[in-house]
C-alpha positions in Angstrom: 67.2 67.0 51.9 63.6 65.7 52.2 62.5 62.4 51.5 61.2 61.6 47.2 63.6 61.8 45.1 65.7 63.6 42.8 67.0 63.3 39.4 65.9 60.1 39.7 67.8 59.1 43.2 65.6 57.8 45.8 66.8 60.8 48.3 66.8 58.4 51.4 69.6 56.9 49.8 71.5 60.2 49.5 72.7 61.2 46.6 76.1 60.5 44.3 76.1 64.1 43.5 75.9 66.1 45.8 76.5 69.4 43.6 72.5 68.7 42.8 71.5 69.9 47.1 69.9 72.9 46.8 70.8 73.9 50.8 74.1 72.2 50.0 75.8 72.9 53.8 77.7 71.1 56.3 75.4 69.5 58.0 73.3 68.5 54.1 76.9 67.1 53.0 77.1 65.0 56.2 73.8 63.3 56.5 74.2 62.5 52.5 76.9 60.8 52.9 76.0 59.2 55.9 73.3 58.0 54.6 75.7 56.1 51.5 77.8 54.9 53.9 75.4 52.8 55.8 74.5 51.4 52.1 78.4 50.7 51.8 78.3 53.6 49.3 81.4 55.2 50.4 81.7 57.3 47.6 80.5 60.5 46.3 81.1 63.1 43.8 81.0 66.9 44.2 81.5 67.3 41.1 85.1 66.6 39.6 86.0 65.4 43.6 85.1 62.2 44.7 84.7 62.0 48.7 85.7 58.3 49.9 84.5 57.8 53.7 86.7 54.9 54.9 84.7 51.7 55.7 87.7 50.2 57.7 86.7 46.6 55.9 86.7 45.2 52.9 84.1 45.6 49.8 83.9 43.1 46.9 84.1 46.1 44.2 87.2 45.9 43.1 88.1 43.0 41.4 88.7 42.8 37.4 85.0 42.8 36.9 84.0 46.0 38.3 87.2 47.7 36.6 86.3 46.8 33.5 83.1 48.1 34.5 84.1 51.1 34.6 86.7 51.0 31.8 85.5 53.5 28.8 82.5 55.2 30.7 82.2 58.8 31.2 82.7 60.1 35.0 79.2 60.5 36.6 77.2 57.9 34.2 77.9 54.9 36.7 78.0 54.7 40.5 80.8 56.6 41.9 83.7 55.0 43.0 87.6 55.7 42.6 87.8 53.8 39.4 85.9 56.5 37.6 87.9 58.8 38.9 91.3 57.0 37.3 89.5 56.3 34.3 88.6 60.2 33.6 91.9 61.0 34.1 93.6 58.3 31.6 90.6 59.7 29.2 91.5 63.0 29.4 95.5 62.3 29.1 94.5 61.0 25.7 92.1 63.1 24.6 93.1 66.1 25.5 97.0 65.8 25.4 97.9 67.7 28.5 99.4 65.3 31.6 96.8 64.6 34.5 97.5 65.0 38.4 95.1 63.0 41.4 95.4 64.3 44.8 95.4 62.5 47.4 94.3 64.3 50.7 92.4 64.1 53.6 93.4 63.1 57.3 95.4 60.3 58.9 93.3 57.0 58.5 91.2 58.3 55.8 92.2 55.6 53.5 94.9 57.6 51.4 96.8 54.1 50.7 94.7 52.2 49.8 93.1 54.7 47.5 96.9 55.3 45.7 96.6 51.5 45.3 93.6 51.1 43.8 94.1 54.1 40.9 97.8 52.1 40.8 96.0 49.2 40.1 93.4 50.6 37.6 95.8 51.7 35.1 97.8 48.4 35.3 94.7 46.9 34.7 93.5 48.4 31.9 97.0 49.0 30.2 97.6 45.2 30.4 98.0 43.7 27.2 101.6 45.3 26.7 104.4 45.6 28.9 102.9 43.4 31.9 106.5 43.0 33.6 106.6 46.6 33.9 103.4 47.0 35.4 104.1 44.2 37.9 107.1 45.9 39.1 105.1 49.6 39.5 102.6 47.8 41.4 105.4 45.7 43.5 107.5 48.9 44.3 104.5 49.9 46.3 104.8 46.9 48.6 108.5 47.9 49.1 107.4 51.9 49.9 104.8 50.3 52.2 107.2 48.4 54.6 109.8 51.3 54.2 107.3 54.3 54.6 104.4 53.4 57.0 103.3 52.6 60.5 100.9 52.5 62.9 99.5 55.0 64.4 96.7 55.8 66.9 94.8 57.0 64.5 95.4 54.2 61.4 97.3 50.8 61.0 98.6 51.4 57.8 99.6 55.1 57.9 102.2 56.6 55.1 104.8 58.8 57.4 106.2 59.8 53.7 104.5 61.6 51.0 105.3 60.9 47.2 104.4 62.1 44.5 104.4 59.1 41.5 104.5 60.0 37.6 102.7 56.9 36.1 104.4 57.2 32.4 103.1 56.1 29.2 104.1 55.3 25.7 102.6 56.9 22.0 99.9 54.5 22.4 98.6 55.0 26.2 100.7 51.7 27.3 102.5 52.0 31.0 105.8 53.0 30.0 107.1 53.1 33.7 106.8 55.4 37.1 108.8 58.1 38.7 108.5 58.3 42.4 109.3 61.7 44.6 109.7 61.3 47.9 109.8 63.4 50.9 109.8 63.9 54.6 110.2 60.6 55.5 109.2 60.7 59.5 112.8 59.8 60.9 111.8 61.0 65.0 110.0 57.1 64.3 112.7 55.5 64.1 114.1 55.9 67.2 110.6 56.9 69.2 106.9 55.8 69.2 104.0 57.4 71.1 102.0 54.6 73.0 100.1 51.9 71.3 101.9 53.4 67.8 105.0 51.1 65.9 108.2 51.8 64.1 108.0 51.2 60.5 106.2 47.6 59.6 109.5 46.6 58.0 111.0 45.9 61.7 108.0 43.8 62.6 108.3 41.7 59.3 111.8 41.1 59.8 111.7 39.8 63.5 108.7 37.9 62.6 110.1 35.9 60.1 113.0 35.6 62.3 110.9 34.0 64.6 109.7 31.7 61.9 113.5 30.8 60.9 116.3 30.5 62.6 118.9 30.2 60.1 117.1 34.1 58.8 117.5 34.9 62.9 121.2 33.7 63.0 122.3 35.3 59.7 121.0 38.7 60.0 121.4 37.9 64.1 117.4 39.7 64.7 116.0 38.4 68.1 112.1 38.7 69.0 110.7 42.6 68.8 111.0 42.3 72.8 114.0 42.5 73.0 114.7 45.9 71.0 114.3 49.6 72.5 113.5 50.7 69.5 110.2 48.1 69.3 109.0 47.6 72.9 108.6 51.2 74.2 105.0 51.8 72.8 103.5 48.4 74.4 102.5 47.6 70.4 104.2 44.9 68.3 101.6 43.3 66.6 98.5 44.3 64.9 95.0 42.4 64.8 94.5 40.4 61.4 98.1 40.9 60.0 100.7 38.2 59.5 103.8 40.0 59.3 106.0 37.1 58.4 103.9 36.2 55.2 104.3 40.4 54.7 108.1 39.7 54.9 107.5 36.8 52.4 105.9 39.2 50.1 108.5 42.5 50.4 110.8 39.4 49.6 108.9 39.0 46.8 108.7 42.2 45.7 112.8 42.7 46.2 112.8 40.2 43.3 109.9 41.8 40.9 112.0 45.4 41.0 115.7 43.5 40.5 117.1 44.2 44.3 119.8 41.8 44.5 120.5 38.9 46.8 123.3 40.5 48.1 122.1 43.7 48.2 118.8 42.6 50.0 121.1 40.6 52.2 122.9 43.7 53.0 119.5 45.8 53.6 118.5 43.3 56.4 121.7 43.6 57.8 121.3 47.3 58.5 117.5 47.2 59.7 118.9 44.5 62.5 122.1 46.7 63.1 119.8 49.9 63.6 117.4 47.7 66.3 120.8 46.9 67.7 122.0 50.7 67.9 119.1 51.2 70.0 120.1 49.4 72.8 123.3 50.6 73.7 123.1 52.3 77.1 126.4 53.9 78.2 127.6 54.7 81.2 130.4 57.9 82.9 133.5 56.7 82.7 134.3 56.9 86.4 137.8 54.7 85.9 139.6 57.6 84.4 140.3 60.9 86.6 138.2 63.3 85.2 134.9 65.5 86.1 133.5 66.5 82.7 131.2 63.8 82.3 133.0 61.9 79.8 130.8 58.3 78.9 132.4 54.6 78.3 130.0 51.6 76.8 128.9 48.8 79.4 130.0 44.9 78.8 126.3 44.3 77.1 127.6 47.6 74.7 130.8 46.8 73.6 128.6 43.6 73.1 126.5 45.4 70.8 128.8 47.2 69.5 130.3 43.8 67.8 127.0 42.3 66.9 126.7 46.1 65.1 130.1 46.3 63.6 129.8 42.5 62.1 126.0 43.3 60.4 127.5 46.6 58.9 130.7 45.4 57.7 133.3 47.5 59.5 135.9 46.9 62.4 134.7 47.0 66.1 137.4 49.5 67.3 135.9 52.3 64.8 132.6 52.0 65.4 133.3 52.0 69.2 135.4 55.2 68.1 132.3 56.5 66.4 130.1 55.7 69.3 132.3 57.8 71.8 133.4 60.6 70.3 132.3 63.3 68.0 135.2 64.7 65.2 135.4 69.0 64.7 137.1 69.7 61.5 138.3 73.7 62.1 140.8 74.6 58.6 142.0 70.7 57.8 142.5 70.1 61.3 140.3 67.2 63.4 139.9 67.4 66.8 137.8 64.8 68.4 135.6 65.6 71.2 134.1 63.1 73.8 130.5 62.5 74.2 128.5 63.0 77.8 126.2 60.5 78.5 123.0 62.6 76.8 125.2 63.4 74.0 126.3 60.0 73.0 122.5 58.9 73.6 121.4 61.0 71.1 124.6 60.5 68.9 123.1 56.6 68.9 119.8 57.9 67.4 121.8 59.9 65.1 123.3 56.8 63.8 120.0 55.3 63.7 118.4 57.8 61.8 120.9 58.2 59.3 121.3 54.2 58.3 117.5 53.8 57.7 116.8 57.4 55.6 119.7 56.2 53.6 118.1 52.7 52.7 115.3 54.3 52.5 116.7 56.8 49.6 118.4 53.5 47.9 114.9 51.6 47.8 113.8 54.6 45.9 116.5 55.3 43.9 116.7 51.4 42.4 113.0 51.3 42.2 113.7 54.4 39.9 116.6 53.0 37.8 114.1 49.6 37.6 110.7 51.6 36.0 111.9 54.4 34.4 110.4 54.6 31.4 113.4 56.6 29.6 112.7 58.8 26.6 108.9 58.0 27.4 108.2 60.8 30.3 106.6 63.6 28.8 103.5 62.0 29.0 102.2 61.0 32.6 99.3 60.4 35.2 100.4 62.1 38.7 99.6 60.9 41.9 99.9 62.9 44.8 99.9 60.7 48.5 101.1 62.3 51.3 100.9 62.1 54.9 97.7 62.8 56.7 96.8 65.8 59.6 97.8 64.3 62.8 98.0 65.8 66.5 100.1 63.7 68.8 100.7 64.5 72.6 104.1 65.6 71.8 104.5 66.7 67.9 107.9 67.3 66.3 109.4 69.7 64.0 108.4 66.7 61.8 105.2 66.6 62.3 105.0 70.6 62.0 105.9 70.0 58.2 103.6 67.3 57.7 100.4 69.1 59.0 102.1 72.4 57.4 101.6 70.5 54.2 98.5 69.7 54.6 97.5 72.8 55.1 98.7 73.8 52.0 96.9 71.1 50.3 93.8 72.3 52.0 94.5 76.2 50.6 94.5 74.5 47.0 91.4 72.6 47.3 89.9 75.6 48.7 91.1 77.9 46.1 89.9 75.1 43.6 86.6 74.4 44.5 85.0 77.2 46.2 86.6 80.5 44.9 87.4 79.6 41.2 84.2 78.0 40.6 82.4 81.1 42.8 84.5 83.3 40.6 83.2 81.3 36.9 79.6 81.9 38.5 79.8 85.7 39.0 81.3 86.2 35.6 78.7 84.5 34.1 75.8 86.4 35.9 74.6 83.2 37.7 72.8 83.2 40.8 74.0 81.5 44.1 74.4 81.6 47.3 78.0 82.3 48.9 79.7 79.6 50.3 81.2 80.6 53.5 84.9 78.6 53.9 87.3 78.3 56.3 90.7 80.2 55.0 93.9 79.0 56.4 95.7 81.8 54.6 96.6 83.5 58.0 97.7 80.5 59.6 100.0 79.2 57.0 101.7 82.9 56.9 102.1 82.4 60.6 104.3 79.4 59.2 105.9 80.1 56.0 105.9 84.4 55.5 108.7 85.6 55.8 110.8 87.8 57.6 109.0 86.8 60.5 107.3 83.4 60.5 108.2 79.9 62.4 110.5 78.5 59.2 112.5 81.6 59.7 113.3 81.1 63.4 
């Protein structure tokens, strides 16, 4: 792009469009919206997508003014920005009768949260007059998702390690009805392991904050500083800059009460999130009192310590859950044989444990929040939004991980396959001259992954 202007656009401003470059290329797309971003213009259409660059601050325009701003306009006759984007899509669901989907995509840190929230908060917004409670509890449920589902990460302080996909509902007249949330993958290798300078889930950190705070919180749910816990200290990374996490514990407390958790189930949620930190710690030891040479392992006086602070949070008798921690059960034809651990076995039995506890409450959040905003008979007409997990490459990447950048791939075939060759294809039906776009296909890749009879998902 040269400097003038264009269509009206002062050109050293870059453009909002960026369909209206004539040498549209990498390096053209790049310098337009650099040249936005360092007006704190971090978006930009190409055409029916809107590119957000993350400004990693916060901008004053999103407030009620600037939604009702934007509230009734046509995409493309007002400044970009991912308000239009909502509002074309709660437009179209009403005049064209056929449900809308937003995807969500782009790379760990590029702002995929926030973005959900704002479009969350758009159509609460502007949907407000009626059913206000319900919209409160949509937009409350994603505090909840946010403790639960995300972390930080090298890469981004707030990162989802969960992808949904969230069926805004609405009524005859375009009124919220309620939301239907999908979950999956939820990043379990977390739980029990984070790289350097990453956290576990923000959840953790909001709980033994606020147990800081108060000790009658610390002594009933028995949670001790973040220090203390294997599951915590191992990156080096308990806090983060600018972020309070016991007022963030205040507010998931909050939110428990918006979406109708409770007190005694909440109660009982805490419980388990200090058990699992608990579960964490045990070390083991061989047992080298009994006469035996197969490695066999027994808990040390700080376990069986545990292992009582564990069995009280949880509910169940000490003896059992010692049981449980030792030894592994085989059920061959109705009869149980019981195995003991080795000391790596029983290790990764504890994780096991671990694991399994939080995925659980994880799958009860969801499932209440479900129960609490489903809009019954009113779900045939809906606004998806698709937020999942950004592209990430860690030093050591799990089968996890595979999944989640597998995913993303996919995402990336479909935008591909959306924007280059249907629109390519419409042009050369129509006779209209342009110039190819060259684009990177993934195709081969993601048959390396998922093409069977020999790809990695088969091995």
């Amino acid at each position: 792009m040269k400097s003038g202007t264009m269509n009206g656009v002062d050109v050293d401003d870059g453009v909002p469009d960026m369909t209206v470059i004539s040498d549209i290329d990498e390096h053209g797309i790049n310098k337009n919206l650099q040249k936005r971003y360092k007006k704190n213009k971090i978006y930009t259409y190409t055409g029916p997508i809107l590119v957000a660059v993350n400004p990693y601050q916060e901008l004053p325009f999103y407030d009620h003014a600037t939604v009702f701003a934007y509230h009734g306009h046509k995409i493309g006759t007002k400044d970009p920005h991912v308000f239009a984007i909502a509002e074309a899509a709660y437009r179209s669901l009403q005049t064209e009768e056929m449900n809308q989907s937003l995807v969500i995509s782009g790379e760990s840190g590029a702002g995929k949260t926030e973005t959900t929230k704002f479009i969350l908060e758009y159509l609460c917004s502007v949907t407000a007059n009626i059913s206000t409670w319900v919209q409160q509890q949509i937009l409350e449920a994603n505090t909840i998702l946010e403790a639960f589902g995300n972390a930080k990460t090298i890469r981004n302080d707030n990162s989802s390690r969960f992808g949904r996909f969230m069926q805004v509902c609405f009524e005859p007249g375009f009124k919220i009805a309620g939301c239907v949330i999908q979950d999956y993958l939820l990043e379990q290798s977390r739980i029990t392991h984070q790289s350097s300078k990453e956290r576990n889930y923000h959840i953790f950190y909001q709980l033994t904050a606020a147990a800081q705070r108060d000790t009658s919180l610390a002594n009933q749910y028995q949670v001790h500083p973040p220090s203390t816990y294997h599951y915590l200290n191992q990156s080096g990374c308990t806090k983060l800059d600018g972020v309070d996490d016991a007022a963030k514990f205040d507010a998931l407390r909050l939110a428990f009460e918006v979406v109708q958790i409770p007190r005694e189930s909440s109660d009982t949620i805490f419980s388990v999130l200090s058990a699992i930190l608990w579960l964490g710690n045990l070390s083991y030891q061989q047992d080298t009192e009994s006469d035996n040479h197969n490695e066999n392992v027994t808990l040390t006086k700080e376990d069986q310590k545990i292992i009582q602070t564990v069995s009280q949070l949880l509910g169940i008798e000490a003896e059992k859950l010692k049981q449980v921690a030792l030894v592994r059960q085989i059920n061959i034809s109705g009869n149980v044989t019981e195995i003991p651990l080795k000391l790596r076995e029983a290790r990764e039995h504890r994780h096991a444990m671990g694991k399994a506890l939080y995925s659980r409450t994880f799958a009860w959040l969801v499932d209440h929040i479900n129960k609490c905003t489903n809009p019954g008979k009113d779900m045939t007409q809906f606004i998806g939004i698709l937020d999942i997990f950004g592209f990430e490459n860690f030093s050591t990447n799990s089968f996890e991980q595979l999944c989640i950048n597998y995913t993303n791939e996919k995402l990336h075939m479909f935008f591909n396959h959306y924007v280059f060759k249907i629109e390519q294809e419409t042009y050369a039906a129509e006779e209209i001259k342009f110039s190819h776009i060259t684009f990177t296909d993934n195709t081969r890749c993601l048959e390396l992954i998922d093409k069977p009879p020999r790809c990695l998902l088969k091995l």
